[in-house]
C-alpha positions as CSV (number, residue, x, y, z in Angstrom):
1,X,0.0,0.0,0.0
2,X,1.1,3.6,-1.2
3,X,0.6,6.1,1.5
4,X,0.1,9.4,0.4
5,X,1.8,12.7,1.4
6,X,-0.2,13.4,4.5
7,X,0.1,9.5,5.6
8,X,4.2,9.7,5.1
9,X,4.8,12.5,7.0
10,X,1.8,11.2,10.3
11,X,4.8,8.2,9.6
12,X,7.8,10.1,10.0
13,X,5.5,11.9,13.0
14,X,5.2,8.8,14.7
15,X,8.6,7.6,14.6
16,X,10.2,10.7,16.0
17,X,7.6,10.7,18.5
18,X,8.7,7.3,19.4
19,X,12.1,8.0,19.3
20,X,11.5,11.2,22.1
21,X,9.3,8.8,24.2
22,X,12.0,6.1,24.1
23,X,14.9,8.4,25.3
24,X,12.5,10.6,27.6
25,X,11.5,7.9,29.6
26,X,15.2,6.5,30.0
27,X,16.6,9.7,30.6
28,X,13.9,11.6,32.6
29,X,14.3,14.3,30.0
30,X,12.5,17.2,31.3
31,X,12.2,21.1,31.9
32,X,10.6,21.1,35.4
33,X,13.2,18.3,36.2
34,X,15.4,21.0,34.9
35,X,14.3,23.5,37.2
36,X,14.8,21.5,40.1
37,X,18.0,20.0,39.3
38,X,19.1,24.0,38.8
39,X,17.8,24.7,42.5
40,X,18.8,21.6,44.6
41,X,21.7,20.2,42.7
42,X,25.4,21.4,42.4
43,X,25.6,19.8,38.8
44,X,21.8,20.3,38.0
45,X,22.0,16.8,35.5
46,X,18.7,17.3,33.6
47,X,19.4,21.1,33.3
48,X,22.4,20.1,31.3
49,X,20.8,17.5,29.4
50,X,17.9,19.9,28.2
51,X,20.2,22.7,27.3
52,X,22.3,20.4,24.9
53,X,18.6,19.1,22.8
54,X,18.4,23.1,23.0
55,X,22.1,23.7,21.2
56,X,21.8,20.7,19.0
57,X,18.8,21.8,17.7
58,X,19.2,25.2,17.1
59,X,22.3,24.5,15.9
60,X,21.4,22.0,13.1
61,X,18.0,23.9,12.1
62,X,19.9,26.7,11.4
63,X,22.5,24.7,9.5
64,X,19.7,23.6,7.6
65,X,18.6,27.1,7.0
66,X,21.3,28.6,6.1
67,X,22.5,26.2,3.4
68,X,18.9,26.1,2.3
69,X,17.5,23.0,2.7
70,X,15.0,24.0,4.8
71,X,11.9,27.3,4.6
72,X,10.6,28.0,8.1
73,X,9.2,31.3,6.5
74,X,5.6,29.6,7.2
75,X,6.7,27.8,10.5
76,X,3.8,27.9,13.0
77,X,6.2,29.1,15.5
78,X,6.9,32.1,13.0
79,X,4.3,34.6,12.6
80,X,4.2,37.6,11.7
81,X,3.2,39.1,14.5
82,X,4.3,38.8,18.5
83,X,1.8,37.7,20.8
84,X,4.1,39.1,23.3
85,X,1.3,38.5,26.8
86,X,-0.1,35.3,25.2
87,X,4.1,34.2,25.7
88,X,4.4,36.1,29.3
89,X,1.0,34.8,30.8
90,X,1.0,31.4,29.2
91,X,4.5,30.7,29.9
92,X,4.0,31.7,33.5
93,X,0.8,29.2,33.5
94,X,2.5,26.8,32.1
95,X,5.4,27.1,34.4
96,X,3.2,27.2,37.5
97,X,1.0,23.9,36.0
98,X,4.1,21.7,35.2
99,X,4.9,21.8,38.8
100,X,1.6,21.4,40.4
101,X,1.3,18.2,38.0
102,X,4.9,16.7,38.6
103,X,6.0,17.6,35.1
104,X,5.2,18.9,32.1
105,X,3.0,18.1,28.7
106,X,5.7,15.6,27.4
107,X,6.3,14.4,30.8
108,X,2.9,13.3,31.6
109,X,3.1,11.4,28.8
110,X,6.1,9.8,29.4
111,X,4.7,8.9,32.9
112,X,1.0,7.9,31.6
113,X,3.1,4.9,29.8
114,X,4.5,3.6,32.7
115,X,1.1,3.3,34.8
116,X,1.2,6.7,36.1
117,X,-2.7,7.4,36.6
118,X,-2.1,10.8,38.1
119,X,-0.7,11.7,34.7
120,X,-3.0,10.0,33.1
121,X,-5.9,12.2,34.3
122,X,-3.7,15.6,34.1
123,X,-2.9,14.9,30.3
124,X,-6.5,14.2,29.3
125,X,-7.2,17.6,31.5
126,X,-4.3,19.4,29.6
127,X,-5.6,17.9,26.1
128,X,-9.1,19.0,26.6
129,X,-8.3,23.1,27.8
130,X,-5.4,23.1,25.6
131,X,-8.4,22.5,22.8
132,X,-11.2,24.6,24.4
133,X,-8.4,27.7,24.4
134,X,-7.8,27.0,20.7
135,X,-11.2,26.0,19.5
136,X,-13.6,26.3,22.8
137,X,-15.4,28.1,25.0
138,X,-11.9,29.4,26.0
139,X,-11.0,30.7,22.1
140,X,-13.1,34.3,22.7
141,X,-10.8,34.7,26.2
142,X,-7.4,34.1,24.5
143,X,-8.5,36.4,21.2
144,X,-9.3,39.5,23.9
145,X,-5.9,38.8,25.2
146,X,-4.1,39.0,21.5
147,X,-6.5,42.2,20.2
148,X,-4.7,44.2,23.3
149,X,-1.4,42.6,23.8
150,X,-0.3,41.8,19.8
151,X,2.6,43.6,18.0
152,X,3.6,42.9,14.2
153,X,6.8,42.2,13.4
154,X,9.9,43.9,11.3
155,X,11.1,39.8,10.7
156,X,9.8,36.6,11.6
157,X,12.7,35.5,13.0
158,X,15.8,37.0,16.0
159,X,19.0,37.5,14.7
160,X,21.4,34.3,13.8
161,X,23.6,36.3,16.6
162,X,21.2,35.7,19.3
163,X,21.5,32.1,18.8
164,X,25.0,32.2,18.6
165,X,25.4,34.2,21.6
166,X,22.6,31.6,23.7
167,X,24.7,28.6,22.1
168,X,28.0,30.0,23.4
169,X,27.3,30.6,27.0
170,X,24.7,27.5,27.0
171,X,27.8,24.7,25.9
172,X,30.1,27.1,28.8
173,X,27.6,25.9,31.7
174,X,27.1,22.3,29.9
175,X,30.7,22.2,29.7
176,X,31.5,23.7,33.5
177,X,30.9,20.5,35.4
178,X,30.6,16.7,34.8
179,X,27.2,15.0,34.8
180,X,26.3,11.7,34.2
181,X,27.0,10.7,30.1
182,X,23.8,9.6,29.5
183,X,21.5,13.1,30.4
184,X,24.0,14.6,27.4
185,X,23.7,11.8,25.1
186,X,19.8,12.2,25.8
187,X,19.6,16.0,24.6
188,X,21.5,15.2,22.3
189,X,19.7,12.8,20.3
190,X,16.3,14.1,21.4
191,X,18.0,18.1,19.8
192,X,18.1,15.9,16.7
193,X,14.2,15.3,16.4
194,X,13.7,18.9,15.9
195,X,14.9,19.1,12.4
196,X,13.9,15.8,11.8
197,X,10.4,17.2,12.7
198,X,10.6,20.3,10.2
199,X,12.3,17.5,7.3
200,X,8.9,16.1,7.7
201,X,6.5,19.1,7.5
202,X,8.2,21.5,5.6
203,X,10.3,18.9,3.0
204,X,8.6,15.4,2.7
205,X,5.0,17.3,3.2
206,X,5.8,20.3,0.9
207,X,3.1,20.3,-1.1
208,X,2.1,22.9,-3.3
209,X,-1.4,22.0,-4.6
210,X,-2.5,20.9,-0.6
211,X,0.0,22.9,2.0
212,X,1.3,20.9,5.1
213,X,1.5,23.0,8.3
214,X,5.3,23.3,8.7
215,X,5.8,22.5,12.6
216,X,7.9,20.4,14.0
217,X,7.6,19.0,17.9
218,X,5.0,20.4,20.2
219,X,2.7,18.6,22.2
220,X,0.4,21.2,23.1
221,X,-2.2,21.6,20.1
222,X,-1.4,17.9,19.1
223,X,-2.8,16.9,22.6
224,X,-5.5,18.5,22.1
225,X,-6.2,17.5,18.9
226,X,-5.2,13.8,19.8
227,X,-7.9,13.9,22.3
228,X,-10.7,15.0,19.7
229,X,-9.7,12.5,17.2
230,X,-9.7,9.6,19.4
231,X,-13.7,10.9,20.0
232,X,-14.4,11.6,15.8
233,X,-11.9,9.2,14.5
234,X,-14.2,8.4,11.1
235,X,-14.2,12.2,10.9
236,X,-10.9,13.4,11.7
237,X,-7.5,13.4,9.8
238,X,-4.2,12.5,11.1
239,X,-1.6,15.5,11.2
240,X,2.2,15.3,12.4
241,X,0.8,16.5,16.1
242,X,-1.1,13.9,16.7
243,X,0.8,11.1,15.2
244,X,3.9,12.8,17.3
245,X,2.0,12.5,20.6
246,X,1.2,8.9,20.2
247,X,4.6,8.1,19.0
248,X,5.7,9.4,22.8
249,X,3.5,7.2,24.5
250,X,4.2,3.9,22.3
251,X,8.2,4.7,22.7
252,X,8.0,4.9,26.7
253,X,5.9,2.1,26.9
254,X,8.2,0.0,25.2
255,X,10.7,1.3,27.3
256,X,8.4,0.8,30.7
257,X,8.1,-2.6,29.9
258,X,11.3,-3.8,28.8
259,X,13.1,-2.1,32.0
260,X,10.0,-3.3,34.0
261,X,8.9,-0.1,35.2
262,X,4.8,-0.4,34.5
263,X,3.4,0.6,37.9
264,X,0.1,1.4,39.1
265,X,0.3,4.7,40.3
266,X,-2.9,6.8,41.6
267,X,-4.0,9.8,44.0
268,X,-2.3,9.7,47.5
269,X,-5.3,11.5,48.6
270,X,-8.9,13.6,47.1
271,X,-7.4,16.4,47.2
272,X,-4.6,16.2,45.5
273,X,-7.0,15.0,42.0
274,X,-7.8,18.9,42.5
275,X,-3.9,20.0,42.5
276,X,-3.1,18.0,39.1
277,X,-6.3,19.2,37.3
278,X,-5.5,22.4,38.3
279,X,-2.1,22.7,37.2
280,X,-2.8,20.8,34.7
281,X,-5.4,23.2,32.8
282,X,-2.8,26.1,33.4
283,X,-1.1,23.9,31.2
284,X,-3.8,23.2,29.0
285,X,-4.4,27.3,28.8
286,X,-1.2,28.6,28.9
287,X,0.5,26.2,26.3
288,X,-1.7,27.3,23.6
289,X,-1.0,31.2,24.7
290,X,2.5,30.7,24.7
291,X,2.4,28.6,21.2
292,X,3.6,25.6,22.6
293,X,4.8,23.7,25.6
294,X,8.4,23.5,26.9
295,X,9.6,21.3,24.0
296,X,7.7,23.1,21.7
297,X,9.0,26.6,22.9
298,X,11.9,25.1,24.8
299,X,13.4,23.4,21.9
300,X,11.3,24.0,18.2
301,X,10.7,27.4,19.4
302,X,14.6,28.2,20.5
303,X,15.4,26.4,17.3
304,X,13.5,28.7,14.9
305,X,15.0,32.1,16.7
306,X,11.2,32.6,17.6
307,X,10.6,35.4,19.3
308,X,7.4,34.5,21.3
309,X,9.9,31.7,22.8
310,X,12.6,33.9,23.7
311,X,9.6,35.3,25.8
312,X,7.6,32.2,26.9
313,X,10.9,30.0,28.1
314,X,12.4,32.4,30.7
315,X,8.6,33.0,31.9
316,X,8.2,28.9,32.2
317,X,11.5,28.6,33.9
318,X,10.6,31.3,36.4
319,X,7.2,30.4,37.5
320,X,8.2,27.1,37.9
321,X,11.4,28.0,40.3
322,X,9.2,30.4,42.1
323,X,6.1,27.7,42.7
324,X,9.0,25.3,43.7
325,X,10.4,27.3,46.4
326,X,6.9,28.5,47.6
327,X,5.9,24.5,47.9
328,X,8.8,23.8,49.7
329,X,8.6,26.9,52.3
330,X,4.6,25.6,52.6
331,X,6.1,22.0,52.7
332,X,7.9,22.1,56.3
């Protein structure tokens, strides 16, 4: 059987999913794991890992760019115009949520596969807001928000020297102390999905007659849209967001299983359902303001020179050490 363009590229989707599930869930690959490492740890492990899948993929997307194998002109990450409080608020949502939850999008994920039924629940509740802010009763809310706090754009893009100057001093901390091997090998190959994402969308699904969305990975509106094609599959079409999030969960659970790591996991108490809902809709919500989650911002986002991310990162990262702290100092 011949698949056609879309059906290649919800392939290569898959796969790279997959391949990010696979090493997530043997790494712990994660920005809130980041966060923490940064604030308890001397060598801060997963910070390092995450900020080399930062370097590697802004570093190769750019390559690509620049010698012209790859258009991001149309990237969803790219528009024209800066949704500069969608990236503030929703990043600080987003950073408050992933903490309250125990992780963020990608994480719950990665922890749904391995019998995690707290992140189980929190996904489904990130999926479903993420979708009602993009399509739902939550849509009129967010386009308020973007009439008053939306600027256009002299270029699409930030200057190649404002990547080169966040590579630099990024590989100078990665470089200032030893970690673990396996947390850089991680970023590494997980950097190297990010281009591999836009080689599917904007080369193998460049299509003139029938344009592909070029994207690359993001969990945010492919959770949601995940969600509403499980519930209208005879209706519904596969796209590289929803064939990316179920690549994630198949690639942990293989993982899970041969490691033998599937564990039922579920509420401690009542209460804390309440907590991971919670957090998890600021998720949901502030995802779709920021366009995207922390890999999609964290690593597409940095990757493309987006401006919104520039913006939505530092705003994730600093809700997220401030809710720490405050959990802890509430904790004793």
């Amino acid at each position: 059987m011949t698949l056609d363009t879309n059906g290649q590229v919800a392939l290569a989707a898959f796969a790279i999913g997959v391949g990010f599930g696979a090493i997530a869930r043997w790494s712990g690959f994660c920005m809130r794991g980041a966060v923490e490492d940064a604030l308890t740890t001397p060598n801060a492990p997963r910070l390092r890992g995450f900020l080399s899948a930062m370097v590697v993929a802004l570093v190769v997307v750019q390559a690509l760019v620049m010698a012209g194998r790859l258009d991001l002109s149309k990237a969803v990450v790219l528009p024209p115009t800066l949704f500069w409080g969608g990236a503030l608020l929703g990043g600080a949502m987003f950073g408050v949520g992933m903490v309250f939850t125990g992780g963020c999008s990608t994480r719950l994920l990665v922890l749904s596969a391995g019998g995690n039924l707290r992140s189980v629940v929190s996904f489904l509740v990130f999926a479903l807001v993420a979708y009602a802010t993009i399509r739902g009763v939550l849509a009129p809310l967010r386009s308020q928000l973007s009439a008053f706090t939306t600027v256009g754009l002299g270029a699409q893009a930030l200057p190649l020297a404002v990547g080169a100057v966040f590579a630099a001093v990024a590989l100078a901390f990665i470089a200032w102390r030893r970690v673990p091997a396996y947390h850089l090998v991680a970023g590494v190959l997980i950097g190297l999905l990010v281009p591999a994402g836009y080689l599917a969308t904007g080369v193998l699904g460049a299509d003139e007659f029938e344009p592909m969305t070029v994207e690359s990975v993001n969990v945010t509106r492919g959770g949601g849209e995940g969600l509403v094609y499980l519930l209208t599959f005879t209706g519904a079409k596969l796209n590289f967001g929803i064939a990316f999030v179920a690549g994630i969960f198949v690639g942990a659970l293989a993982v899970a299983a041969v490691r033998r790591e599937f564990r039922l996991v579920g509420f401690d108490k009542p209460v804390d359902m309440l907590r991971y809902a919670g957090g998890a809709a600021l998720m949901g919500a502030g995802g779709v303001l920021a366009l995207g989650c922390t890999v999609g911002n964290g690593l597409t986002g940095v990757a493309s020179l987006a401006p919104t991310s520039f913006i939505a990162v530092p705003a994730m990262v600093l809700a997220a050490a401030a809710t720490m702290k405050w959990r802890w100092r509430n904790s004793r």
